[in-house]
ROVEX-733970 format. One line per 3 residues: number of its first residue (from 1); their letters; for each residue x, y, z of N, C-alpha, C. Coordinates in steps of 0.02 Angstrom, whole numbers, m for minus. Each point is the difference from the previous one (the first is absolute). Layout:
! ROVEX-733970
NUM = a = X/Y/Z/X/Y/Z/X/Y/Z  ... .
This chain:
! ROVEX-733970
1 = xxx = 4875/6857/1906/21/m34/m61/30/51/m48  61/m4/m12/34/47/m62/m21/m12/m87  m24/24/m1/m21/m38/m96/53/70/m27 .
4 = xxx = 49/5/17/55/6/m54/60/m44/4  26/14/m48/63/m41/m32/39/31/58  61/m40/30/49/31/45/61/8/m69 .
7 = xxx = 69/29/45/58/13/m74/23/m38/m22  8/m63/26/25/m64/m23/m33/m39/m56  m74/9/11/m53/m17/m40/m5/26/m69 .
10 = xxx = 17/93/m1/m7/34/m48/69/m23/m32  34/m5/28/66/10/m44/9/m92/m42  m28/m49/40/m25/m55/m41/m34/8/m42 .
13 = xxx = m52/38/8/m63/m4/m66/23/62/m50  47/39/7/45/50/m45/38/m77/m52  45/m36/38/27/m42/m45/m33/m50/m34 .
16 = xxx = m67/m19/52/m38/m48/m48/m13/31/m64  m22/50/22/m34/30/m79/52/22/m66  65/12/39/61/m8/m52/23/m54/m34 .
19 = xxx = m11/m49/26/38/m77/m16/m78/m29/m63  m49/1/16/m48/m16/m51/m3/30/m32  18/74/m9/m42/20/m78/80/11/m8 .
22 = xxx = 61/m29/9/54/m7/m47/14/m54/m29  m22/m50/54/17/m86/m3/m61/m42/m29  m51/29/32/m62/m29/m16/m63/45/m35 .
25 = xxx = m11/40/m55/m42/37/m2/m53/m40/m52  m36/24/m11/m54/m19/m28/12/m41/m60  49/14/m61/38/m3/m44/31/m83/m6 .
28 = xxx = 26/m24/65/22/m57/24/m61/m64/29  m46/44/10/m87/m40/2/m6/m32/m62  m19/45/m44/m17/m5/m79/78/m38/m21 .
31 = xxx = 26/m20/1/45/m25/m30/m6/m84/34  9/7/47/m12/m80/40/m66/m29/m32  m66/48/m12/m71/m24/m7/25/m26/m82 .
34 = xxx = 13/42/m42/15/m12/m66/34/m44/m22  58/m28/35/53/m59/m7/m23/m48/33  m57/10/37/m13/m79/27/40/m38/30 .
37 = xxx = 21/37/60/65/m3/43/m39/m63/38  36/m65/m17/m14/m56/33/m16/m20/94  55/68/19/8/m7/88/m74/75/m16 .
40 = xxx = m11/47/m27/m38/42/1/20/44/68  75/15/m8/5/76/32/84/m9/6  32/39/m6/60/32/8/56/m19/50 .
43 = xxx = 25/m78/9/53/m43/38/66/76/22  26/25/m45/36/39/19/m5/55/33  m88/30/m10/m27/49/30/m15/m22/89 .
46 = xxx = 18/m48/8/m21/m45/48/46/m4/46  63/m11/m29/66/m9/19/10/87/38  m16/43/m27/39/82/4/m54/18/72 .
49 = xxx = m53/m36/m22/m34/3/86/12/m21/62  30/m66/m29/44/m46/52/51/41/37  40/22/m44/46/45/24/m9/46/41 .
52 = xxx = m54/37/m16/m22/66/48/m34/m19/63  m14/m47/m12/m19/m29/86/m86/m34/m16  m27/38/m55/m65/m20/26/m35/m66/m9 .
55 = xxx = 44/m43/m33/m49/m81/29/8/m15/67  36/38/33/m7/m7/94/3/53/47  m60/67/m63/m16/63/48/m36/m44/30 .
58 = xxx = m53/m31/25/m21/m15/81/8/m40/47  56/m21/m49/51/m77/63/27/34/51  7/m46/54/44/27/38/76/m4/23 .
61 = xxx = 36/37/m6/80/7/m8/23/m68/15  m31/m47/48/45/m55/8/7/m45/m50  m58/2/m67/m27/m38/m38/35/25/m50 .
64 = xxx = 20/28/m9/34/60/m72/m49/40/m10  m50/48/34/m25/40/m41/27/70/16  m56/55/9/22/74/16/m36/4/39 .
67 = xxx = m84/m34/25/m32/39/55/m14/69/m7  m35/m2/m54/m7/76/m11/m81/16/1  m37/m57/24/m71/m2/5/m43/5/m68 .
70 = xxx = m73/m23/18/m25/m3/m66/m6/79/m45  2/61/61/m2/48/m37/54/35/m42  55/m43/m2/66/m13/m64/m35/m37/m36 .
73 = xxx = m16/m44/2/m18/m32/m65/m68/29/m40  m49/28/35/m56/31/m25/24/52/m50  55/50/9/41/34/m27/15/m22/m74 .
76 = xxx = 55/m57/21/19/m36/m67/m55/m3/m54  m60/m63/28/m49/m14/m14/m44/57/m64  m6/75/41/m29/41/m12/22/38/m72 .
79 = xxx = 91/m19/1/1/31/m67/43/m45/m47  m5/m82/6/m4/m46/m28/m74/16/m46  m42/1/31/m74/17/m19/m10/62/m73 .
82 = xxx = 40/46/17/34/52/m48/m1/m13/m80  63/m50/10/11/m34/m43/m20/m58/m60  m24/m30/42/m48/m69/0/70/m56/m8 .
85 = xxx = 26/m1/69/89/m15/m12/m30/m86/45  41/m41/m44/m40/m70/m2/67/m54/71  m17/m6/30/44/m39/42/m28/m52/42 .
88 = xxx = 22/m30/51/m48/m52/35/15/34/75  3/63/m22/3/49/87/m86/m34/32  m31/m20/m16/m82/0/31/12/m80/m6 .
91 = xxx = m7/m46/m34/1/m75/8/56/m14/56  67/27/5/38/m41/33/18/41/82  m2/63/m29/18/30/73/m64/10/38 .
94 = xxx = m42/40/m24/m51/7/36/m76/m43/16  10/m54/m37/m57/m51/16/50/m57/35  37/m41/m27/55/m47/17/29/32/64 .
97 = xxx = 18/60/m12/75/22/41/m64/10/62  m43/32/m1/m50/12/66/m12/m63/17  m18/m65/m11/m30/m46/15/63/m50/39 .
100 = xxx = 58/12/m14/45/m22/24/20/34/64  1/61/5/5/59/40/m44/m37/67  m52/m15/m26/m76/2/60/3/m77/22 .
103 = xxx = m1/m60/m59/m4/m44/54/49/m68/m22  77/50/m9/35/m55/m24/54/m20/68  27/m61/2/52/2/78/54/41/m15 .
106 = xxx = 71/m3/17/34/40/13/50/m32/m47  26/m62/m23/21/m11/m40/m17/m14/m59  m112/22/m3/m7/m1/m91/9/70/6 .
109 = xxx = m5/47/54/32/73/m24/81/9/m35  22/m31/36/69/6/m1/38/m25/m71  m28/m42/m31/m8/m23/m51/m16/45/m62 .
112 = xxx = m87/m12/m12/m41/23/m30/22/93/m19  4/23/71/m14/69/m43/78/39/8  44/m42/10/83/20/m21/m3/m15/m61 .
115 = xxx = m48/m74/m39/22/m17/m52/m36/49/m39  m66/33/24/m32/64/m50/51/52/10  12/32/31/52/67/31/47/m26/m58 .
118 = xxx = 20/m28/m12/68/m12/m30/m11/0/m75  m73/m24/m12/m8/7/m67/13/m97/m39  18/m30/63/18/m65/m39/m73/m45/9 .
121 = xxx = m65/43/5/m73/m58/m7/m42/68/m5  m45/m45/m43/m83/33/m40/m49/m49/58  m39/36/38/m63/m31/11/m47/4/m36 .
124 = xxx = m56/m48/23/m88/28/m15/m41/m19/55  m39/33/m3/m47/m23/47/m70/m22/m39  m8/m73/16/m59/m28/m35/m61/m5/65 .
127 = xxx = m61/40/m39/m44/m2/50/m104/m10/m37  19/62/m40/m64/m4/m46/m38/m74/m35  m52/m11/7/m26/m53/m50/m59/m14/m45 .
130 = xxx = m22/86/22/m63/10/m39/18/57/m56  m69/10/m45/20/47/m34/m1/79/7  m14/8/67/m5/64/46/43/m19/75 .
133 = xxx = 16/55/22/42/m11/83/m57/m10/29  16/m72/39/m33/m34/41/52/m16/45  50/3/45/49/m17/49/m2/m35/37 .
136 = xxx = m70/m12/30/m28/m56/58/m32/m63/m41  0/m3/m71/m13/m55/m41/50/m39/m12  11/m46/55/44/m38/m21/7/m80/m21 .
139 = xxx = 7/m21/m29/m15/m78/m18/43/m39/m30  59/30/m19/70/m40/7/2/m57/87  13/m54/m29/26/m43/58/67/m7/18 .
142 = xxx = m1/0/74/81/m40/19/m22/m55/50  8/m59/m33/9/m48/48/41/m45/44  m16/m3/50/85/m32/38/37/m64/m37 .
145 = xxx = 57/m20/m1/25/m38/m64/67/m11/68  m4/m48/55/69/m13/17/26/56/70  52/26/m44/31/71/46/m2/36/m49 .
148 = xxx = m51/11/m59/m19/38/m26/m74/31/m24  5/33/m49/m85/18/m43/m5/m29/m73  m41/m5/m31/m22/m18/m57/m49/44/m25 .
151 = xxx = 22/72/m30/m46/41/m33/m30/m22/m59  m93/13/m26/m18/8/m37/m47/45/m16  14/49/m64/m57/54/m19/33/21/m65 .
154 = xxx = m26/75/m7/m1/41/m45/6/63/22  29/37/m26/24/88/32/m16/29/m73  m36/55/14/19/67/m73/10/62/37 .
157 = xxx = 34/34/m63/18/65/8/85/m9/70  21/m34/m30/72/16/35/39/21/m23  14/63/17/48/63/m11/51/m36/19 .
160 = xxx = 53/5/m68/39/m35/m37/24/m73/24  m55/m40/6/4/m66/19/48/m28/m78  8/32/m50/41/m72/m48/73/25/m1 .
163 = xxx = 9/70/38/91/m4/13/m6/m5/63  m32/m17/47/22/m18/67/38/m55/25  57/6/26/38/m57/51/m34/m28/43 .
166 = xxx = m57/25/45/m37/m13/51/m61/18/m17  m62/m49/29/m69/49/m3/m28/m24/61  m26/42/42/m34/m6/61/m63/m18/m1 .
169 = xxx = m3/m65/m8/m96/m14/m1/m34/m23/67  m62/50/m1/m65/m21/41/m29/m68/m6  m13/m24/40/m19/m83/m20/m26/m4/105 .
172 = xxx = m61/m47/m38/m65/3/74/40/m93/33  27/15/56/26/m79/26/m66/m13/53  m22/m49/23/m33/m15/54/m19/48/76 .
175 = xxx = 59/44/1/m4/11/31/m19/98/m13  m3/19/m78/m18/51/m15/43/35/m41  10/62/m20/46/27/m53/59/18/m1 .
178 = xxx = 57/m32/m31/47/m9/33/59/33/m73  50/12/15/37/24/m44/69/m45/m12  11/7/m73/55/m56/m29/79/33/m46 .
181 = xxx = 46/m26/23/55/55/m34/15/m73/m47  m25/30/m79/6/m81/m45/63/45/m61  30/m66/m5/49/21/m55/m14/2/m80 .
184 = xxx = 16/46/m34/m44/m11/m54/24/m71/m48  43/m11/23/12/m64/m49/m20/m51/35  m47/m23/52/m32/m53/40/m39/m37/m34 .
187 = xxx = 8/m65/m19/m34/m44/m29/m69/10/m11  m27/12/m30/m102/m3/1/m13/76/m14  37/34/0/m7/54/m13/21/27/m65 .
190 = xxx = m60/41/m28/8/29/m70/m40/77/9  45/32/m60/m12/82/1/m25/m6/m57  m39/55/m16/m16/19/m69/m9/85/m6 .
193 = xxx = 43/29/m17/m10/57/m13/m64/40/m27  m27/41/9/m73/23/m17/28/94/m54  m41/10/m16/3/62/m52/m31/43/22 .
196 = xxx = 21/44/37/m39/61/44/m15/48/m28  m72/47/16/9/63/m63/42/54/12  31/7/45/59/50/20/46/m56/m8 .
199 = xxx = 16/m2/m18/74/m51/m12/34/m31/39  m8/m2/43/25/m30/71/m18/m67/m3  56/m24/57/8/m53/11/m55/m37/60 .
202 = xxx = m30/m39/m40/m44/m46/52/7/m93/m11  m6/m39/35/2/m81/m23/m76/m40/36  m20/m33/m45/m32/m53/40/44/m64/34 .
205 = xxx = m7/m13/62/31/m83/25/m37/m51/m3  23/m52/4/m27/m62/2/30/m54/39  m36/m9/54/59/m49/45/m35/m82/m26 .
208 = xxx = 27/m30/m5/m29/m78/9/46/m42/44  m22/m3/66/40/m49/37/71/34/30  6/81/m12/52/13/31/15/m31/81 .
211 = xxx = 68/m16/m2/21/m32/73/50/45/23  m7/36/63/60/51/49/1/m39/51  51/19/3/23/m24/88/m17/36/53 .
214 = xxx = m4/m31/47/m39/65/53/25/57/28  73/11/m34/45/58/18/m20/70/m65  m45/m29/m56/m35/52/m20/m68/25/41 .
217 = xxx = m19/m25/17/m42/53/43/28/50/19  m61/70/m16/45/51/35/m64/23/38  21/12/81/m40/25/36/m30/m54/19 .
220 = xxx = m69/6/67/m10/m48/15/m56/m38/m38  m13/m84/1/m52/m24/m27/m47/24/11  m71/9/m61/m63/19/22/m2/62/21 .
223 = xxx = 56/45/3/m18/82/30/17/52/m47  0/m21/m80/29/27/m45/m49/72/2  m83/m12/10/m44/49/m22/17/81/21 .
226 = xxx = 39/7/52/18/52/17/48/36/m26  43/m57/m13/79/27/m38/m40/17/m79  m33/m41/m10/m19/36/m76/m22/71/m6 .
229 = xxx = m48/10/37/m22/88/16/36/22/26  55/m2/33/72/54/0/14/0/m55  18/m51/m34/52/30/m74/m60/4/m40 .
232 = xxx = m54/8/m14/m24/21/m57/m26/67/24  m15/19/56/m2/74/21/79/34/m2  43/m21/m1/74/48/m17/8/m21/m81 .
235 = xxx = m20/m49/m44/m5/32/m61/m69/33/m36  m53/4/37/m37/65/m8/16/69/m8  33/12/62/11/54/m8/73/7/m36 .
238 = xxx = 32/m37/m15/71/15/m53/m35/m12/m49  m54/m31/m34/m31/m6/m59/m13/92/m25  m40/5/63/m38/79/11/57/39/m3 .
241 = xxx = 52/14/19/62/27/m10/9/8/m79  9/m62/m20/31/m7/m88/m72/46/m36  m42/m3/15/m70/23/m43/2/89/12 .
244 = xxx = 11/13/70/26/68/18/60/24/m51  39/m19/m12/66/8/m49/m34/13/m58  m40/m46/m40/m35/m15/m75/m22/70/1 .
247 = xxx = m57/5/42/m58/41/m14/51/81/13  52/4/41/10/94/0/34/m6/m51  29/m58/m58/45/m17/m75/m59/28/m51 .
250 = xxx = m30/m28/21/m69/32/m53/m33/69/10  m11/19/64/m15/66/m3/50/56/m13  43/m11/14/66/58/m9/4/m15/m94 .
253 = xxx = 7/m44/m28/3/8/m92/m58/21/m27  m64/m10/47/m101/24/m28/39/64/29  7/12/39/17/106/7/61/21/m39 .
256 = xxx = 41/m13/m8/56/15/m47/m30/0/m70  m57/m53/m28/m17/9/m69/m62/37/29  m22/24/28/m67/68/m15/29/48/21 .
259 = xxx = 71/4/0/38/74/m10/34/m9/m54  20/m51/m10/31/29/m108/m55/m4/m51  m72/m37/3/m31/m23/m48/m32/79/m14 .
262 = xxx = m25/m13/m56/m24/65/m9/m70/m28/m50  m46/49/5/m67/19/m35/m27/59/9  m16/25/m63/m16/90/m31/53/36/43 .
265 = xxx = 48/m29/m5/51/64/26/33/4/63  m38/m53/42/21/3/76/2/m69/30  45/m21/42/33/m51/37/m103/m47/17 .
268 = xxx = 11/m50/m9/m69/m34/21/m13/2/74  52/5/29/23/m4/72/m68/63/20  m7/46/m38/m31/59/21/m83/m18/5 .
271 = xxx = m24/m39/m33/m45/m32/m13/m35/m1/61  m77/15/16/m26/m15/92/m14/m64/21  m34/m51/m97/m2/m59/42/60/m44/26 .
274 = xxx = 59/14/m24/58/m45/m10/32/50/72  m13/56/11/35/12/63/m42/m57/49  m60/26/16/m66/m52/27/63/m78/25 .
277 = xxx = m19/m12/m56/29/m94/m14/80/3/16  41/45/m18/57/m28/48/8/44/87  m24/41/m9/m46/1/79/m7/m40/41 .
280 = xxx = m56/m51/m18/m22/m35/26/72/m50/21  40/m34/m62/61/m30/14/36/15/48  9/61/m6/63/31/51/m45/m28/81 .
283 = xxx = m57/23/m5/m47/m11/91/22/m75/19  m32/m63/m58/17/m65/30/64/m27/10  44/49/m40/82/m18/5/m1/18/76 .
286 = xxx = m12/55/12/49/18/85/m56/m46/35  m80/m24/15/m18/m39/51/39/m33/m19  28/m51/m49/53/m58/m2/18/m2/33 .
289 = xxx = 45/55/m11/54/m2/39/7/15/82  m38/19/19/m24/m17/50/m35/m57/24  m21/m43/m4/m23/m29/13/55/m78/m13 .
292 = xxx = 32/20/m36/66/m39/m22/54/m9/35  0/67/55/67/23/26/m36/m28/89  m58/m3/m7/m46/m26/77/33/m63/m9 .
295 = xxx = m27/m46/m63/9/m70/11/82/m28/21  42/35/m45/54/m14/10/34/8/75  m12/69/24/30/19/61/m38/m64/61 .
298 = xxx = m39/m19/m35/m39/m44/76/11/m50/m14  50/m25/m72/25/m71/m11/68/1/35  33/34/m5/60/18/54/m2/8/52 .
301 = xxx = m51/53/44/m1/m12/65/m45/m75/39  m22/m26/m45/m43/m73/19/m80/10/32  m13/68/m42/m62/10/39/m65/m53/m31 .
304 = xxx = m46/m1/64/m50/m53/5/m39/23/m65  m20/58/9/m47/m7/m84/44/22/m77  55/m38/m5/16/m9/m37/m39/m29/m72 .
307 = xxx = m54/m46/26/m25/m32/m63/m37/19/m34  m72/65/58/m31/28/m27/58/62/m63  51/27/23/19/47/m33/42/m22/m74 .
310 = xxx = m12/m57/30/64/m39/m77/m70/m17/m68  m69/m29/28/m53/16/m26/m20/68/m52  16/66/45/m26/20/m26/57/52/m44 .
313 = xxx = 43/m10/20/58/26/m45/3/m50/m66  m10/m52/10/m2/m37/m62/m50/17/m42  m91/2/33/m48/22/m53/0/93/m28 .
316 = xxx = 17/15/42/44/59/m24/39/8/m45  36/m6/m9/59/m29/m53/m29/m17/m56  m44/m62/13/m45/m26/m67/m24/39/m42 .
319 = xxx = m38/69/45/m61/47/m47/48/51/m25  43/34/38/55/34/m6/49/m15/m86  26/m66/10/26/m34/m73/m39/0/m41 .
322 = xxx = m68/m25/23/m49/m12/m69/0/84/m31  m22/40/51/m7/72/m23/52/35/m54  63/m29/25/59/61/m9/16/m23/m82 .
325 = xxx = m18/m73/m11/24/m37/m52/m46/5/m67  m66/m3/46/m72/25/m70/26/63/m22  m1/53/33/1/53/1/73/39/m40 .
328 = xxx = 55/m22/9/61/m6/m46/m40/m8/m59  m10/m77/m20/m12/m15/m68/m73/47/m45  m38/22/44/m51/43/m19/31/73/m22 .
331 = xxx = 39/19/57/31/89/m38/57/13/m24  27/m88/m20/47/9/m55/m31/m7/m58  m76/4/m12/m30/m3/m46/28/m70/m44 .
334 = xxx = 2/m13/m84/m1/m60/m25/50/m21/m10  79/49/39/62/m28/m8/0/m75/71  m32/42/51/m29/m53/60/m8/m64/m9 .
337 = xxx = m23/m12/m52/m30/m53/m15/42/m58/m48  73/12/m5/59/m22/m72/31/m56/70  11/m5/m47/78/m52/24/55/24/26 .
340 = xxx = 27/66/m52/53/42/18/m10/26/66  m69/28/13/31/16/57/m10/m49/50  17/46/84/9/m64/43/m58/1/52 .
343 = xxx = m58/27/m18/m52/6/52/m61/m48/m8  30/m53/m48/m39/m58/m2/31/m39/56  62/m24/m5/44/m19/57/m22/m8/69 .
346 = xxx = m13/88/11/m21/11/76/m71/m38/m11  m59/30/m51/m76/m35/16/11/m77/15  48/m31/m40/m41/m79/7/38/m20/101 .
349 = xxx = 67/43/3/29/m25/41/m54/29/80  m29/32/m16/m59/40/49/m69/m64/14  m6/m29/m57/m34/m36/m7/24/m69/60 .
352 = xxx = 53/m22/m19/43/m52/32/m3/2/70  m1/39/18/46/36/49/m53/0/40  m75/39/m17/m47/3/35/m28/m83/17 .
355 = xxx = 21/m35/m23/m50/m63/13/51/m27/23  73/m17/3/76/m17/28/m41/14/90  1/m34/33/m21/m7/86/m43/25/28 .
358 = xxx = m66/3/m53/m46/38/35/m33/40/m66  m60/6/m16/m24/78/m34/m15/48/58  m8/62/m53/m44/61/66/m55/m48/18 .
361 = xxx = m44/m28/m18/m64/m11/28/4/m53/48  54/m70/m7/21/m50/56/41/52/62  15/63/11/27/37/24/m26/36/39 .
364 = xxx = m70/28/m41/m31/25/39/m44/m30/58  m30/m68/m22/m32/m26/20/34/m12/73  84/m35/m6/32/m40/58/11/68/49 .
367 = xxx = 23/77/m32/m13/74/40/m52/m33/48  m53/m15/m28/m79/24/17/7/m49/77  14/m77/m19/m25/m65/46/69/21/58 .
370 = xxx = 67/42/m23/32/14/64/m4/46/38  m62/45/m16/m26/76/31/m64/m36/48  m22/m61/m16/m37/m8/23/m86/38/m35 .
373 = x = 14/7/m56/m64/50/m36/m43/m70/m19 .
């Protein structure tokens, strides 16, 4: 297994990291959060991605994408994360765009993810319904209706379910868990936008009596349960990707300010407990990343324990963010703690993020039951 970047890779994640902190830097966060940007993230910033290929880095060329595997987009992902650069790269390509990928036919591919590649459709994927990730809780209905279904439930936390064209809902038919490509303007259906503490975009749904035809089904009836743990294990670890980005954003400005700050005369940086404490940072940054660069490489080659490693790269990630983000706002001392600056940003979005498909502790646990411990 190679856990480095090949040159193609580097020279992608060279431009990722150019294009956000010119196009998208932190600056452009705080400005969307403050204006109360109705879509809540950057349509044009959206567009310049389109362009570069990546709403169809993991399509495949016949579909309009690049085929550049998930470890291009982990890349992106990683210093999107940087930034805190707001797009529906995770709602539409990598939850939607995977789920279509895995168990859609050949003409909802053909369709579906030319129309993402191209930039002309927003997915979501509606799945959550509790107030913690529960994935196998499902209790949305679809009932047979004709040569069709008749959905009814409730979804929360859908990443950007109130600008979506499409939302992909879980819904239990007779025959077991089955997956639905619903339009967002489908009769019975209502969004309501929710107020996230990282600013991001999330919606509650509400189906009453939605009716599809049976050419929305995607994948087969009743065999959805599998396709769901593919795509929520490939946005694990692109979650874990974006949190990898956050947390080396925060440690590289906590070491840059304990080399200019000064007390009685000398840089704080010099300090033993504050070496100690970003010490410690620098150690959980590289397991990350390792352990980041396992999951990914074995999401590309299709290896079997993929799920344990997407597990634990995710609860990884979790303690890792929580760490890098306390720890910022602590040895920036009481400027840490303002508005002005932007390491509130990263804490609440660490917060999000960790409970977004999983906490460390639902993580560790599912580690544990696939080791067999």
């Amino acid at each position: 297994m190679a856990l480095v970047l090949n040159e193609e890779q580097n020279l992608l994640k060279d431009s990722a990291r150019e294009f956000f902190r010119s196009q998208a830097p932190v600056t452009a966060f705080r400005e969307i959060r403050d204006n109360k940007d109705p879509a809540g993230l950057s349509r044009d910033l959206w567009s310049q991605m389109v362009e570069l290929g990546w709403a169809g880095i993991i399509f495949p060329e016949e579909h309009g994408g690049l085929d550049f595997g998930y470890q291009g987009l982990g890349v992106v992902m990683e210093e999107a994360g940087r930034t805190l650069a707001l797009s529906p790269l995770m709602s539409t390509v990598v939850l939607s765009g995977s789920a279509v990928m895995i168990a859609g036919s050949e003409e909802q591919k053909s369709d579906t993810l030319a129309g993402i590649a191209a930039g002309d459709r927003i997915l979501a994927f509606a799945l959550e319904e509790r107030n913690h990730h529960a994935p196998n809780e499902i209790t949305t209905k679809a009932g047979k209706d004709g040569d069709g279904y008749v959905l009814t439930g409730s979804k929360k936390f859908v990443l950007d379910g109130h600008i979506a064209d499409q939302i992909i809902v879980t819904a239990c038919t007779a025959e077991g868990p089955t997956l639905f490509l619903v339009d967002s303007d489908a009769e019975g259906l209502t969004c309501k936008r929710t107020a996230m503490a990282d600013s991001r975009n999330a919606a509650n749904l509400t189906l009453d009596k939605v009716r599809v035809d049976a050419s929305a089904v995607l994948g087969a009836v009743g065999k959805a349960a599998p396709v769901i743990d593919q795509v929520l294990d490939r946005a694990r670890v692109c979650i874990a990707a974006e949190m990898l980005g956050s947390s080396q954003e925060l440690f590289e400005r906590t070491v840059e300010y304990l080399k200019e700050r000064q007390q009685f005369g000398v840089p704080i940086g010099s300090f033993q407990g504050l070496k100690h404490r970003a010490a410690k940072m620098f150690c959980e940054l590289e397991v990350s990343k390792s352990v980041l660069m396992a999951a990914i490489t074995a999401l590309d080659n299709g290896d079997a324990d993929l799920p344990a490693l997407a597990s634990a790269a995710k609860a990884k990630l979790c303690e890792t963010f929580e760490l890098t983000s306390s720890e910022a706002i602590q040895m920036h001392g009481g400027i840490g703690m303002t508005d002005e600056a932007d390491f509130g940003f990263f804490l609440k979005r660490s917060r999000v993020a960790s409970q977004t498909f999983g906490d460390a502790a639902f993580h560790r646990n599912r580690y544990a039951d696939l080791k067999g411990f």
